[in-house]
C-alpha angles and dihedrals in degrees: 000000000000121000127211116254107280102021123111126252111215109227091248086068100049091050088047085046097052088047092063099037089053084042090057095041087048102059087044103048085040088046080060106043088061088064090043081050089052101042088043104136093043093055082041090062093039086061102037092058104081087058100037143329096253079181110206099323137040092286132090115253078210144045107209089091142076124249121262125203139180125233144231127342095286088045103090095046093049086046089057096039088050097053083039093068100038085058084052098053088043103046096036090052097118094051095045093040092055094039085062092043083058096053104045087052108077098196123043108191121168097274095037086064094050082058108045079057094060088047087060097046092056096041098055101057083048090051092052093036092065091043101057091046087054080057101047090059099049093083082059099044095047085051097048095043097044082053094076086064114120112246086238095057147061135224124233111187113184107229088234093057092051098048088052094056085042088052102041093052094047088054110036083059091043089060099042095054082054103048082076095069100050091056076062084049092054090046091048085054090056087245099125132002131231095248082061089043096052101027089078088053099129087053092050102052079050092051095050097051088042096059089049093049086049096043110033103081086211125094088209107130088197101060091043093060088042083058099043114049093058082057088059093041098058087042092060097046086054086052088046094049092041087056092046086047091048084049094051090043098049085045095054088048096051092057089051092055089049094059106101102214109230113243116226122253122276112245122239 
């Protein structure tokens, strides 16, 4: 249950609350996960690109990659379930972004839906949008790490392994095109303000190519400014909308102050 602005939320509510949200996000994820289980050798391929072209059958169409195998009895059903549920969080992120957007907000009014909507909407492309970058530069990354193999040697990569760098990577720069909203979404709440947002903003561009330098497992200068500067830029556009948002709202305030209550009339 939804409480007015300004009320408190006893902590039974807000448990009661996050149960419904994850609930929500669950079913949804899990909805999706059953389309990633049915397409499950298509999505297998798409990974396994960047690494090598295994073509329509269990050998490679090329010869420029390692061999990747898959271990142990249990090994080829948790592989499934595992790609499973990364198509459900894909392909369920605007369910389970909004879903966070509604619980972080403690009061829904009609607006505020509309615009918890809106947040949604904009989160998800840049969700998706992190995340396909991630996977543009995989080809990159496989190429640069396999290099370090010795020319006397060969490379064995167990398929699990490498679908826990390839997930970990999608994720970890999904995530990071989104932590800017909801910047936007403390300052909505009246939390911070854009001035607070933008006056760190040294820090932040660090930050960002720092993040890129810690995360892409590339020393390419190259594809770690090509990752980066659509993190600032995204950072900048929530310290410009959080400005345009404390200018509306101070506006709005102002207007308030101006109005002269009218006194009741005196009595005779």
């Amino acid at each position: 249950m939804s409480k007015r602005r300004g009320e408190k939320m006893p902590l039974v509510d807000h448990v009661r609350e996050f149960r419904n949200r994850l609930i929500k996000s669950v079913i949804a994820i899990v909805s999706m996960a059953i389309v990633g289980w049915v397409f499950y050798q298509q999505i297998v391929r798409l990974l396994t690109l960047p690494f090598c072209d295994i073509g329509t059958s269990s050998e490679p169409t090329t010869n420029q990659c390692g061999a990747l195998y898959v271990n142990g009895i249990l090994g080829p059903f948790n592989l499934q379930v595992k790609i499973s549920l990364l198509t459900g969080v894909l392909l369920s992120a605007p369910v389970w972004i909004y879903q966070v957007w509604a619980f972080i907000t403690p009061a829904l009014h009609r607006k505020e839906k509309r615009t918890a909507v809106f947040f949604a909407l904009i989160a998800t492309p840049l969700f998706l949008t992190g995340s396909t970058l991630a996977y543009l530069i995989l080809p990159n990354a496989v190429s640069i790490l396999l290099g370090f193999t010795p020319d006397n040697l060969d490379n064995l990569v167990r398929f699990d392994e490498y679908l826990d760098f390839v997930l970990r990577l999608i994720l970890i720069f999904g995530l990071a095109f989104i932590l800017p909203l909801f910047l936007v979404a403390l300052n909505l709440l009246g939390i911070i303000s854009g001035k607070t947002i933008l006056r760190p903003w040294r820090v932040a561009v660090f930050s960002c190519f720092l993040f890129t330098a810690a995360f892409t497992p590339t020393p390419d200068p190259i594809t770690m400014t090509l990752l980066a500067i659509p993190l600032c830029l995204i950072y900048f556009l929530s310290g410009l909308f959080a400005l345009l948002v404390d200018r509306k709202r101070d506006r709005s305030n102002s207007n308030e102050s101006n109005v002269t209550p009218i006194s009741p009339p005196e009595d005779i």
